[in-house]
TORMAR-696603 format. One record per residue (C-alpha): residue in three letters; x negated, y, z negated; residue number from 1. Coordinates in pm, 1 decimal. Layout:
<pts>
@r: ALA	c1: X	c2: Y	c3: Z	k: NUM
...
</pts>
This chain:
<pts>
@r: UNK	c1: 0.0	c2: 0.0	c3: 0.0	k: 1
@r: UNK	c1: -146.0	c2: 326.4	c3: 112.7	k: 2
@r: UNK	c1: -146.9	c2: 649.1	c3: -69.0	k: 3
@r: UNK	c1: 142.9	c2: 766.2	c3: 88.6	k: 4
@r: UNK	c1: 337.3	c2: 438.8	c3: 90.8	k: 5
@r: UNK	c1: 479.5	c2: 454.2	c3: -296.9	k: 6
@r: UNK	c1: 867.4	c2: 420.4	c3: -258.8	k: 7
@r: UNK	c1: 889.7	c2: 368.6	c3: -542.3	k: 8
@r: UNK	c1: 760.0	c2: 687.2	c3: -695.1	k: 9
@r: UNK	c1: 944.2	c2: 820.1	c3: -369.1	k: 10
@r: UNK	c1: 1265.5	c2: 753.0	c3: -513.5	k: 11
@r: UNK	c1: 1150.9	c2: 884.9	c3: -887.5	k: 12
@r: UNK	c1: 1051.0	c2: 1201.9	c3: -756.5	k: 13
@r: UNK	c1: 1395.0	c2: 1238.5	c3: -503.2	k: 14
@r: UNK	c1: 1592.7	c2: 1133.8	c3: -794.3	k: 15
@r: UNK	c1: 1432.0	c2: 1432.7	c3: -1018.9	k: 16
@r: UNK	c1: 1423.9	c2: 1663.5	c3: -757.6	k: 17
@r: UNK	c1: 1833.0	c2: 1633.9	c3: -684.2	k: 18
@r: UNK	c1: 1901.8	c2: 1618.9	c3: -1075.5	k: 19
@r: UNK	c1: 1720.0	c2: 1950.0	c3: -1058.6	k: 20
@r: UNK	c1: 1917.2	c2: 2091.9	c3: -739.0	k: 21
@r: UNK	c1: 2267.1	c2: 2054.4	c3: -891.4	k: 22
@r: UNK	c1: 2160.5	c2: 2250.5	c3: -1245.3	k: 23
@r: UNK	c1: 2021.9	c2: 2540.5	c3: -1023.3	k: 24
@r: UNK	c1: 2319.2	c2: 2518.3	c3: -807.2	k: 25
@r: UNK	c1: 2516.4	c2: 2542.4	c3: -1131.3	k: 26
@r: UNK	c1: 2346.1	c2: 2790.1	c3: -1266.8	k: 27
@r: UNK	c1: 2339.0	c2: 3015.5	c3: -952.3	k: 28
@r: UNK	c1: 2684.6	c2: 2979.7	c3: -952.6	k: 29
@r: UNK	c1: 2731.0	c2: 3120.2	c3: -1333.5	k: 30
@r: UNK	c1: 2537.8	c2: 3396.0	c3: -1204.7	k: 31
@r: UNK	c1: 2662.9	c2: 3461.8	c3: -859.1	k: 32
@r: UNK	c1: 2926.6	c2: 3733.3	c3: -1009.0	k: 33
@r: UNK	c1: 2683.5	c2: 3974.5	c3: -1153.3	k: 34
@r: UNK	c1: 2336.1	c2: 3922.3	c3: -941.2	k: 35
@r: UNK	c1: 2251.3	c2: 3964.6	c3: -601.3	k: 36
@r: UNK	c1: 2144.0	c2: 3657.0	c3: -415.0	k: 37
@r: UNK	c1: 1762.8	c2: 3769.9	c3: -345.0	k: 38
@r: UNK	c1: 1716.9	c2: 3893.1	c3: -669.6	k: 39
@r: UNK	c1: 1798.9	c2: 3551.7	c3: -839.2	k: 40
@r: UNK	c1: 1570.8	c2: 3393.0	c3: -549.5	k: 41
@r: UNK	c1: 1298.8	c2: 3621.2	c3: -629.2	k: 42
@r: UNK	c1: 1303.8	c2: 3607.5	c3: -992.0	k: 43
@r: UNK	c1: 1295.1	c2: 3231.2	c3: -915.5	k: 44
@r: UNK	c1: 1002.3	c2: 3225.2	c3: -712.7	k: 45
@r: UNK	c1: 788.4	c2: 3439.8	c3: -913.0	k: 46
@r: UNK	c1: 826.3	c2: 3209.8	c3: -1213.1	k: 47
@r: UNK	c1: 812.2	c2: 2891.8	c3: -988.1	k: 48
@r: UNK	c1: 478.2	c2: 2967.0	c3: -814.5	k: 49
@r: UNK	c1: 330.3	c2: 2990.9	c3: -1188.0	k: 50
@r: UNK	c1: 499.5	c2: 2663.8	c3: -1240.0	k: 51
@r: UNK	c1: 340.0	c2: 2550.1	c3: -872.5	k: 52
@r: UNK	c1: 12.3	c2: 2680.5	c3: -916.1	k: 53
@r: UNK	c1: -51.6	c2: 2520.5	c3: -1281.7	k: 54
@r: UNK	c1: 31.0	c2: 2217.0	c3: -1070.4	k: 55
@r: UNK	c1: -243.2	c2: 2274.2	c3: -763.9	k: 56
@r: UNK	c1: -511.9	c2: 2290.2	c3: -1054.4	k: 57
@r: UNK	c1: -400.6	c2: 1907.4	c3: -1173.0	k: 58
@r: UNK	c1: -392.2	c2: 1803.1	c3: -797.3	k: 59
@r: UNK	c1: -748.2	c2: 1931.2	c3: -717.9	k: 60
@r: UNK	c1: -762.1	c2: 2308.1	c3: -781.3	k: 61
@r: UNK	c1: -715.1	c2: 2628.2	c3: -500.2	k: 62
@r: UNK	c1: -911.9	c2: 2465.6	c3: -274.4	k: 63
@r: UNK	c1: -600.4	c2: 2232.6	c3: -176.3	k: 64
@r: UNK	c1: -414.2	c2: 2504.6	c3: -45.8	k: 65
@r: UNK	c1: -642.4	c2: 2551.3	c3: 263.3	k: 66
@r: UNK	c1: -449.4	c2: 2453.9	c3: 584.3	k: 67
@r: UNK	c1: -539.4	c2: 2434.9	c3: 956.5	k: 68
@r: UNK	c1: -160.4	c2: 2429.8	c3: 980.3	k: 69
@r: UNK	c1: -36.0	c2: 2756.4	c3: 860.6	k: 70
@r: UNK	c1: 264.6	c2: 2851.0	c3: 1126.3	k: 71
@r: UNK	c1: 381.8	c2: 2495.6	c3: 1066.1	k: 72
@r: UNK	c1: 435.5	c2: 2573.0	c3: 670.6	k: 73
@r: UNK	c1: 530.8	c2: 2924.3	c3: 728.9	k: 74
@r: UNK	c1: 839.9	c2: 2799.5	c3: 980.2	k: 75
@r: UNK	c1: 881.6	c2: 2524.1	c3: 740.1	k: 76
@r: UNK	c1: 937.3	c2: 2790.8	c3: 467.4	k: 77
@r: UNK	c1: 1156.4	c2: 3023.2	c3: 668.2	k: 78
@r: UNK	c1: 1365.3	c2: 2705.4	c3: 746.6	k: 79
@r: UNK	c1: 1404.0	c2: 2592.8	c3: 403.6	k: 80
@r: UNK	c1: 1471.1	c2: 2997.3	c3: 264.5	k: 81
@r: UNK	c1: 1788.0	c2: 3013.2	c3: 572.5	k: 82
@r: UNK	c1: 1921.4	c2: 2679.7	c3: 387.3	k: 83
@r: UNK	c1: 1922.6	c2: 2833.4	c3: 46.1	k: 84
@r: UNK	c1: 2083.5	c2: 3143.9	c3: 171.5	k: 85
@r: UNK	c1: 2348.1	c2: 2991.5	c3: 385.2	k: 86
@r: UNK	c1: 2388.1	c2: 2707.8	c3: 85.6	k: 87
@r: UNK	c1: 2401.3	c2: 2958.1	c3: -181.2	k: 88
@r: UNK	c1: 2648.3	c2: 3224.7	c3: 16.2	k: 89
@r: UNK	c1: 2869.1	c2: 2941.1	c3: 32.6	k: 90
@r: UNK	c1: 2841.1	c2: 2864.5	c3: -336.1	k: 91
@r: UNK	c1: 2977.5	c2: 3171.7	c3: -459.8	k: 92
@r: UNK	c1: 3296.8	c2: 3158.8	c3: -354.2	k: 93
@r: UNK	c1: 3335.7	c2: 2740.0	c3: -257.9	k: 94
@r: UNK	c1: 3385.9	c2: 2477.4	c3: -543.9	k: 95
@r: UNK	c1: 2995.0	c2: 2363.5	c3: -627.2	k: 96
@r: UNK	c1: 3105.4	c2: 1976.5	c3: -566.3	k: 97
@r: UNK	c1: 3305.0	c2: 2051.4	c3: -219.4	k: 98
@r: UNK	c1: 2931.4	c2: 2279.2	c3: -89.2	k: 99
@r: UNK	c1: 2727.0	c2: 2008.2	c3: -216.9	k: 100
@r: UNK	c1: 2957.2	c2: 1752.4	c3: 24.1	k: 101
@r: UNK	c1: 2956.5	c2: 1936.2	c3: 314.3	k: 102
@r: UNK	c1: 2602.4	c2: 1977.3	c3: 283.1	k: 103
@r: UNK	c1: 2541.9	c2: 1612.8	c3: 261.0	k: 104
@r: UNK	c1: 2577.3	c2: 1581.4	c3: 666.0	k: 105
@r: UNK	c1: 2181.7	c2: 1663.2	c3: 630.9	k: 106
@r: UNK	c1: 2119.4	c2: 1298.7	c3: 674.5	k: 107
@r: UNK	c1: 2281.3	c2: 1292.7	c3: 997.5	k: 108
@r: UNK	c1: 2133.6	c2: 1573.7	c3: 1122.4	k: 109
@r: UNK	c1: 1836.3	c2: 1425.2	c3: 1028.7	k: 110
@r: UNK	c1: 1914.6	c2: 1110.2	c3: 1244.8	k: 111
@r: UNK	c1: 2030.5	c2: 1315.7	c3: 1568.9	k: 112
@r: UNK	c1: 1707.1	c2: 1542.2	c3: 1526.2	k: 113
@r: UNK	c1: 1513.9	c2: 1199.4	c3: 1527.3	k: 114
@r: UNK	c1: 1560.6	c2: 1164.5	c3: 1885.5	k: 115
@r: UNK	c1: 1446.9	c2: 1476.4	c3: 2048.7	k: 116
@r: UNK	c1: 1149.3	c2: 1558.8	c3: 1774.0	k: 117
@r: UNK	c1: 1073.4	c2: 1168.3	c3: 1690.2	k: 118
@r: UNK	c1: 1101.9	c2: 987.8	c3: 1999.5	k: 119
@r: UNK	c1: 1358.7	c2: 784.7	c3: 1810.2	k: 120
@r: UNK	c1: 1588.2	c2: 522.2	c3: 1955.2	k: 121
@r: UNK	c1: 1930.7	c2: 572.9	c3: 1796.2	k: 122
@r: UNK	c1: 2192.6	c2: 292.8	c3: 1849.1	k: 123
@r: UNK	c1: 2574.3	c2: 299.3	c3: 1902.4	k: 124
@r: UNK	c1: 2616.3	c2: 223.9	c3: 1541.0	k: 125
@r: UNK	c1: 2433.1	c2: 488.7	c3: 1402.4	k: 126
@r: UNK	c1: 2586.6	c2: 731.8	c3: 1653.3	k: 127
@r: UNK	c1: 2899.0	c2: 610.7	c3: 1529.1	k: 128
@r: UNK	c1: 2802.4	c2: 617.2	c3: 1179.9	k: 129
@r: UNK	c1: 2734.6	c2: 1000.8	c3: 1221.1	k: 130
@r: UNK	c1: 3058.3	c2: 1072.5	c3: 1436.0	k: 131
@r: UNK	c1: 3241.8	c2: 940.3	c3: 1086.0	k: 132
@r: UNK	c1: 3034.8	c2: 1222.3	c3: 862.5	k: 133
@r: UNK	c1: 3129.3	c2: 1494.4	c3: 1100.6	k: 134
@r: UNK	c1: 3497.6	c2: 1337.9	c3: 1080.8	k: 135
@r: UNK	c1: 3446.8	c2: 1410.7	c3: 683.8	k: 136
@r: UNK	c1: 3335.4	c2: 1740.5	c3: 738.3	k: 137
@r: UNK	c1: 3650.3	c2: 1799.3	c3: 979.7	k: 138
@r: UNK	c1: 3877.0	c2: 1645.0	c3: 703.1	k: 139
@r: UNK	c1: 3756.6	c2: 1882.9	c3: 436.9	k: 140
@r: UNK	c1: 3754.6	c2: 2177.4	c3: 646.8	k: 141
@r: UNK	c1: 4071.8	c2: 2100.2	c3: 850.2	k: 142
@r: UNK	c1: 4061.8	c2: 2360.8	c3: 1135.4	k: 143
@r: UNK	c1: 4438.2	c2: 2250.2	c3: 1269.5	k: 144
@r: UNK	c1: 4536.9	c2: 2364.0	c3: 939.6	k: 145
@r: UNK	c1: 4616.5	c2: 2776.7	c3: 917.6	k: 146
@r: UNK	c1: 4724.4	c2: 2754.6	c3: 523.7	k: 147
@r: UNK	c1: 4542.1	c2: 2987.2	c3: 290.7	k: 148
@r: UNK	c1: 4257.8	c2: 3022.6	c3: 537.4	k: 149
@r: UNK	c1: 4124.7	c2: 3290.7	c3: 738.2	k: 150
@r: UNK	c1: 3815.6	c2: 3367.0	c3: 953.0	k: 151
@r: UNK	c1: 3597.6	c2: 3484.3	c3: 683.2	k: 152
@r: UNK	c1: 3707.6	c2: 3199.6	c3: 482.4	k: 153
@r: UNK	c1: 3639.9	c2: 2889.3	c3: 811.9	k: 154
@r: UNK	c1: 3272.3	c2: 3088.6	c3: 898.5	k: 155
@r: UNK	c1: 3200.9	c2: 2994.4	c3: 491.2	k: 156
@r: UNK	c1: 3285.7	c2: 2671.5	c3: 537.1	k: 157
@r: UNK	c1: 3056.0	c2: 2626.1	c3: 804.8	k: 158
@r: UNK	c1: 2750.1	c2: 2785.1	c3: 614.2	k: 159
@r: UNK	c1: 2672.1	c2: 2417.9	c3: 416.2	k: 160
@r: UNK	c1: 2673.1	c2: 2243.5	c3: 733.0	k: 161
@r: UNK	c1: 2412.3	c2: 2530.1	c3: 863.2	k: 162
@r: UNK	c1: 2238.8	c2: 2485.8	c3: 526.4	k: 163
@r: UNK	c1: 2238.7	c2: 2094.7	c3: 648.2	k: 164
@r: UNK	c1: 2074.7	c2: 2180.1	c3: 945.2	k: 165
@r: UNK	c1: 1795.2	c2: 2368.5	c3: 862.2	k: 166
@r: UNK	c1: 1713.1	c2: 2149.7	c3: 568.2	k: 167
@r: UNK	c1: 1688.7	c2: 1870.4	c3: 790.0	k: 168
@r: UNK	c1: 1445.5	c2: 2002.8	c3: 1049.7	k: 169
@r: UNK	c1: 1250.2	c2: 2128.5	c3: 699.4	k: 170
@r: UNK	c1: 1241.2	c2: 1742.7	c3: 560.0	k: 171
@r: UNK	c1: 1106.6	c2: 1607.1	c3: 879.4	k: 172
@r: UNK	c1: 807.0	c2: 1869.0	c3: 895.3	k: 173
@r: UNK	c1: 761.6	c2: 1758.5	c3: 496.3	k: 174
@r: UNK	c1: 652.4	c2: 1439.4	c3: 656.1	k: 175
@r: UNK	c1: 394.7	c2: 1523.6	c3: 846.9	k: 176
@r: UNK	c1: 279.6	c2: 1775.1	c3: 687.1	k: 177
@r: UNK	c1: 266.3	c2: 1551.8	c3: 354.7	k: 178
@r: UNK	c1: -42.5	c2: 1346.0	c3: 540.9	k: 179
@r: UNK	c1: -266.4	c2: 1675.0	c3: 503.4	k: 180
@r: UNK	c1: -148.8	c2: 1853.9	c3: 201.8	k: 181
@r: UNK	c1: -77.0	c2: 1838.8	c3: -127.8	k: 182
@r: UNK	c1: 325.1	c2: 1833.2	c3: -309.7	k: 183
@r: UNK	c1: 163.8	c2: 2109.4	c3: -529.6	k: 184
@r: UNK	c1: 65.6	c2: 2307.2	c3: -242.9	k: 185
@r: UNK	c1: 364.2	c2: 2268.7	c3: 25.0	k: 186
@r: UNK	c1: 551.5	c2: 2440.6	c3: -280.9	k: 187
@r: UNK	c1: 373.9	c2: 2710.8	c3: -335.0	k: 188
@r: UNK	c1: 381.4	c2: 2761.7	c3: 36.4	k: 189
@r: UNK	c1: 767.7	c2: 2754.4	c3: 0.0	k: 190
@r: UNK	c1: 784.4	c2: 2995.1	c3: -322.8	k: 191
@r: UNK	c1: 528.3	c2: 3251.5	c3: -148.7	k: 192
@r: UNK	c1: 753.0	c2: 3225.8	c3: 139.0	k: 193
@r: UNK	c1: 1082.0	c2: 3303.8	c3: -67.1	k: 194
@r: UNK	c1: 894.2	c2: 3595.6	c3: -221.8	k: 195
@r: UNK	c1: 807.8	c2: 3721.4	c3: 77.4	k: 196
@r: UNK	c1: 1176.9	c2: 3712.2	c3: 222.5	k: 197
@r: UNK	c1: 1294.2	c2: 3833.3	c3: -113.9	k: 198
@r: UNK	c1: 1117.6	c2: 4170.2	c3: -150.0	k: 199
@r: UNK	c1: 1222.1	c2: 4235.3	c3: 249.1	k: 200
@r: UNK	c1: 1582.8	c2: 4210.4	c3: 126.8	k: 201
@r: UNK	c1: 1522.1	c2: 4441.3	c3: -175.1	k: 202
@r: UNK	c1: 1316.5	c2: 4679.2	c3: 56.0	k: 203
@r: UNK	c1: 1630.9	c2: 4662.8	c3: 282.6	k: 204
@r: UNK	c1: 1915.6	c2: 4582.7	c3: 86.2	k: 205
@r: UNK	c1: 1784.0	c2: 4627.8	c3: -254.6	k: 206
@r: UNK	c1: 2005.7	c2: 4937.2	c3: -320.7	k: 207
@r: UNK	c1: 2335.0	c2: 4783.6	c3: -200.1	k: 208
@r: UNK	c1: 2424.7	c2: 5030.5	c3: 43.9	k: 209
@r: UNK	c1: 2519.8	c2: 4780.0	c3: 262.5	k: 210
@r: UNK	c1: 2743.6	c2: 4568.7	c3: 8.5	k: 211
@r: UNK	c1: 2977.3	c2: 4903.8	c3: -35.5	k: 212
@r: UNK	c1: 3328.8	c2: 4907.7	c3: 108.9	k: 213
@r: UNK	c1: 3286.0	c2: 4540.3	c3: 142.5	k: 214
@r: UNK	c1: 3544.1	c2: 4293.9	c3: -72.5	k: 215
@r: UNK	c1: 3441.6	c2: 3927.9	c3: 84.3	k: 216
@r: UNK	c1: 3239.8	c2: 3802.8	c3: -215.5	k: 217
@r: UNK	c1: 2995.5	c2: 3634.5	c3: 13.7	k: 218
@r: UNK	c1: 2875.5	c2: 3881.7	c3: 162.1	k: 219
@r: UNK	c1: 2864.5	c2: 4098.3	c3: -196.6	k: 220
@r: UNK	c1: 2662.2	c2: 3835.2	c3: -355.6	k: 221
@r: UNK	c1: 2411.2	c2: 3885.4	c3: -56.3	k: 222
@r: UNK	c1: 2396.0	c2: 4244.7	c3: -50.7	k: 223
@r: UNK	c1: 2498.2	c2: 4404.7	c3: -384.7	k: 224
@r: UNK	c1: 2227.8	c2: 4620.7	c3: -590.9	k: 225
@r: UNK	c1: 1965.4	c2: 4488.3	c3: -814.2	k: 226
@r: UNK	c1: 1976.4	c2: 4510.2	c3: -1167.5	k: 227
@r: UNK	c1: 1812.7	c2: 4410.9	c3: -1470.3	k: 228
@r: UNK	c1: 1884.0	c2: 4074.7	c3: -1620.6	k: 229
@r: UNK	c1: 2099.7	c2: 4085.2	c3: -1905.5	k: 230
@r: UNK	c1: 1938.5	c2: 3956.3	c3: -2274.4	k: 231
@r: UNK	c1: 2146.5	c2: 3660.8	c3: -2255.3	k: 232
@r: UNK	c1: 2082.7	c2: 3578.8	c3: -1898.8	k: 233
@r: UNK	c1: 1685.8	c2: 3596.1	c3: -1931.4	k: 234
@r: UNK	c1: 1706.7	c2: 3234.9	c3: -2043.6	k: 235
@r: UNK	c1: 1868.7	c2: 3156.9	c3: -1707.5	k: 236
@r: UNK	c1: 1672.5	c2: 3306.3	c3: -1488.0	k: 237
@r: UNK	c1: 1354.1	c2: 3117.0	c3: -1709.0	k: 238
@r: UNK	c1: 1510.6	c2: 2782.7	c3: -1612.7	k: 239
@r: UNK	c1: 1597.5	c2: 2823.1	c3: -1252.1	k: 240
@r: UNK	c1: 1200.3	c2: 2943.2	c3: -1258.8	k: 241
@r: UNK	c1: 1158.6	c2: 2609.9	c3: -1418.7	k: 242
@r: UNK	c1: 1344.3	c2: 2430.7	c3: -1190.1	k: 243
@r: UNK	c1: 1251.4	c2: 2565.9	c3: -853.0	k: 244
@r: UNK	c1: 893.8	c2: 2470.6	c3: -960.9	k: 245
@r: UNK	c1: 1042.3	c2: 2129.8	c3: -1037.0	k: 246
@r: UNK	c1: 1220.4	c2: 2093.4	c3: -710.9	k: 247
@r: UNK	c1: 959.7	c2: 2241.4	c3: -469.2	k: 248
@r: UNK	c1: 754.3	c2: 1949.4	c3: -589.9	k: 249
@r: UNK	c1: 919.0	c2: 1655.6	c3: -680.8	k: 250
@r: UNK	c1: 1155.4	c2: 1721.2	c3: -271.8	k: 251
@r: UNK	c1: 790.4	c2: 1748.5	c3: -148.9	k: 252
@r: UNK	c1: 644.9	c2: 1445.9	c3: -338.4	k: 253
@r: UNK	c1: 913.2	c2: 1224.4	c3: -244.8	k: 254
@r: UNK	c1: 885.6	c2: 1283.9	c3: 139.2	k: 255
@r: UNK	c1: 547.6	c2: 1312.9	c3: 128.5	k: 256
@r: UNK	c1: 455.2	c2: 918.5	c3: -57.9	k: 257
@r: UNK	c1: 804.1	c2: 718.9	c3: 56.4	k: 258
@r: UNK	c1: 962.3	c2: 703.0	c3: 447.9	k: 259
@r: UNK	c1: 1250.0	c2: 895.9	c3: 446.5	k: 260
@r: UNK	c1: 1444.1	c2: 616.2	c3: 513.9	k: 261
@r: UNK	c1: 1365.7	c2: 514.1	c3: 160.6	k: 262
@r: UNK	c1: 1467.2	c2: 809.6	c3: -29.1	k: 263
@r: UNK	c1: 1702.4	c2: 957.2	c3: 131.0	k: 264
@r: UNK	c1: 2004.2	c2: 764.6	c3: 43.4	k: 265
@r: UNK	c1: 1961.2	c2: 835.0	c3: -357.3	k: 266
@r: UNK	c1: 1985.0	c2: 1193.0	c3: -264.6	k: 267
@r: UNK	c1: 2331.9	c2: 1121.9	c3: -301.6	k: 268
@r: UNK	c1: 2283.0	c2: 1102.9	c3: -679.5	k: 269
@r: UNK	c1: 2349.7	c2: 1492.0	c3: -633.9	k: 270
@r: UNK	c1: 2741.6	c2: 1421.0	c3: -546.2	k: 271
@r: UNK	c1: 2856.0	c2: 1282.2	c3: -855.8	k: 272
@r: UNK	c1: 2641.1	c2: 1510.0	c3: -1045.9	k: 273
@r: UNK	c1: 2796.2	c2: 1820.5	c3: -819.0	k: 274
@r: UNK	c1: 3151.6	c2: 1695.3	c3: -946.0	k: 275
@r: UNK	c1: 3108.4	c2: 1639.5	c3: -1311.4	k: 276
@r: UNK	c1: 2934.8	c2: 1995.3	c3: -1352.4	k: 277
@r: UNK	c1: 3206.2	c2: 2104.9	c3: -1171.8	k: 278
@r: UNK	c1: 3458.0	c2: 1960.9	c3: -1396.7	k: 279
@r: UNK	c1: 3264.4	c2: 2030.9	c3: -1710.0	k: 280
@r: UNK	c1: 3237.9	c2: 2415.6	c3: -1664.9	k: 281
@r: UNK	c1: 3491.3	c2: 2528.4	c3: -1419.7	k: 282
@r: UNK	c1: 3769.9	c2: 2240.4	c3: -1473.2	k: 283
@r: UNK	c1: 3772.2	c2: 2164.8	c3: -1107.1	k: 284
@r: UNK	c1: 3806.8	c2: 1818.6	c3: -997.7	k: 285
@r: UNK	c1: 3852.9	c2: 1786.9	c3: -568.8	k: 286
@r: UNK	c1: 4144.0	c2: 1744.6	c3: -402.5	k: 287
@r: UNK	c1: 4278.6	c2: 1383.1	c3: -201.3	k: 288
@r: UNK	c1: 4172.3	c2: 1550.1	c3: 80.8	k: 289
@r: UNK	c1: 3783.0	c2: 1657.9	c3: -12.7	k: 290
@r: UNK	c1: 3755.6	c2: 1304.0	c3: -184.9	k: 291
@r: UNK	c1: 3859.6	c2: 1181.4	c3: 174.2	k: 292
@r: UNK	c1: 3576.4	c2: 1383.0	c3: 333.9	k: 293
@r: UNK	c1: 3326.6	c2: 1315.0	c3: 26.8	k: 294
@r: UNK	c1: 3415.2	c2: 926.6	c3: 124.5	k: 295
@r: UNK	c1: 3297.7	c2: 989.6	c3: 448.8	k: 296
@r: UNK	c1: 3034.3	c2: 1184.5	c3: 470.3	k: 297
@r: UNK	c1: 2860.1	c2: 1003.0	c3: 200.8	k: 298
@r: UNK	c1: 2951.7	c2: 641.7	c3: 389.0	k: 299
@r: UNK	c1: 2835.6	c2: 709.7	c3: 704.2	k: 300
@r: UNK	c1: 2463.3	c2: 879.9	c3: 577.0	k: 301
@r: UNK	c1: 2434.9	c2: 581.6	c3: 335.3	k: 302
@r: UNK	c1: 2498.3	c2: 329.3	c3: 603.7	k: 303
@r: UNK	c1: 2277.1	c2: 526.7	c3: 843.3	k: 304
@r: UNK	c1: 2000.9	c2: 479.6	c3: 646.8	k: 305
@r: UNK	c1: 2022.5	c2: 172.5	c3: 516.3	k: 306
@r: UNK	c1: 2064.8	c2: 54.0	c3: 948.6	k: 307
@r: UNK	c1: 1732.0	c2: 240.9	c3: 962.1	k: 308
@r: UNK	c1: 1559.8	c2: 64.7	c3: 680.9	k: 309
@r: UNK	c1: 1692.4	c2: -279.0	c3: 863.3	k: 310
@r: UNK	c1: 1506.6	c2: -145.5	c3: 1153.7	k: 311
@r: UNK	c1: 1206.8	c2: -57.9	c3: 1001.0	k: 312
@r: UNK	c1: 1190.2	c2: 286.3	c3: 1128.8	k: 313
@r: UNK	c1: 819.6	c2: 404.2	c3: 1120.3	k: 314
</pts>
């Protein structure tokens, strides 16, 4: 078994990384009402990098953060900073264990954007497997339906599936990029990058000039003025410091010693997770019709991976 064959640390480090996910999610949620978006991500970053860089000195010091590959990690970063944003749009106004769901077609994103940037082979039952998820994602959303939803309302529904998207062309690059570099360093390649896009929004948008006259909470949860954390919120913005740190890693670590094939399927530990937080603080348990599209979504990527694993996918 090579260095970067350990599934079995894969799937520790997945498993830790999604437990992590949902209690930021949560959290961002709590906080979605008072904070602008890049503020929380900044705050976030700065704390995470600390986090980050403590870890580069146990993994072999600054010299690991050398690259020959630099555009790669930068458009790696970018990718994974549109995900948050379109995820985390979505989460302040969408129930956090209907997002998580529709986010969940990542997997079979992943397995169409294995043929054109793999060379992969995909069969009829995998392509069917994926034309059930996107069924799931029509059931939840239900465009025939015109009840209680209007444009604004279908384009934030969508933003998950773009957050899918992106975070699936950003786990493919993890895995080659894992065979060169460090967990400890792709991470603090992603927080740098999230600082980076963070202080352009405040430079732009930091004021919230651009949030006024606006009432779609979406878009005032992007664009609404900085301000300073609250005493009691200080703690929260610690942990999602914490947790970024944790996340950037362990998401990086996972990809970078297992085949995806491997760990993906127990990202799916984040669903259940997604509901009970859900039902904890906000008493919100999904409908018939989201459990429908939960059922499928999370049936078809399951099955699509474990076909690959049958395969052997390289």
């Amino acid at each position: 078994m090579s260095q970067h064959d350990k599934p079995t640390w894969g799937i520790f480090f997945v498993v830790l990384g999604m437990t992590a996910i949902t209690v930021n999610d949560m959290l961002i949620k709590l906080l979605s009402g008072d904070y602008p978006l890049h503020q929380m991500i900044f705050l976030r970053s700065v704390i995470g990098i600390v986090f980050s860089l403590a870890l580069v000195q146990l993994e072999g010091g600054f010299n690991i953060l050398r690259t020959d590959k630099p555009l790669l990690h930068l458009l790696r970063g970018l990718l994974l900073v549109v995900s948050n944003l379109s995820f985390f749009t979505a989460l302040a106004v969408l129930p956090l264990a209907d997002t998580t769901a529709l986010f969940f077609v990542a997997p079979l994103f992943i397995t169409l954007l294995s043929i054109p940037l793999l060379g992969e082979r995909v069969g009829i039952r995998r392509i069917s497997a994926v034309l059930v998820g996107f069924a799931g994602v029509l059931v939840m959303q239900q465009p025939w339906s015109s009840e209680g939803l209007g444009t604004g309302e279908r384009l934030v529904l969508l933003l998950p599936v773009l957050a899918a998207f992106t975070y699936a062309l950003c786990q493919i690059m993890a895995r080659r990029l894992g065979a060169t570099a460090k967990a400890s360093a792709l991470a603090v390649y992603i927080q740098g990058t999230f600082i980076l896009i963070s202080l352009g929004f405040w430079i732009i948008a930091g004021d919230g000039r651009y949030a006024e006259g606006t009432d779609n909470a979406s878009l005032q949860f992007l664009l609404r003025p900085w301000r300073r954390p609250d005493v009691d919120d200080g703690l929260l913005f610690l942990a999602l410091g914490v947790l970024s740190g944790v996340i950037g890693y362990s998401i990086s670590q996972a990809y970078r010693l297992a085949q995806p094939a491997t760990v993906a399927p127990f990202e799916y530990v984040a669903m259940p997770l997604a509901v009970l937080w859900g039902w904890l603080i906000w008493d919100y348990l999904p409908s018939a019709q989201i459990l429908v599209g939960i059922i499928l979504i999370m049936g078809a990527g399951l099955y699509v991976f474990l076909r690959e694993r049958q395969r052997g996918r390289p």
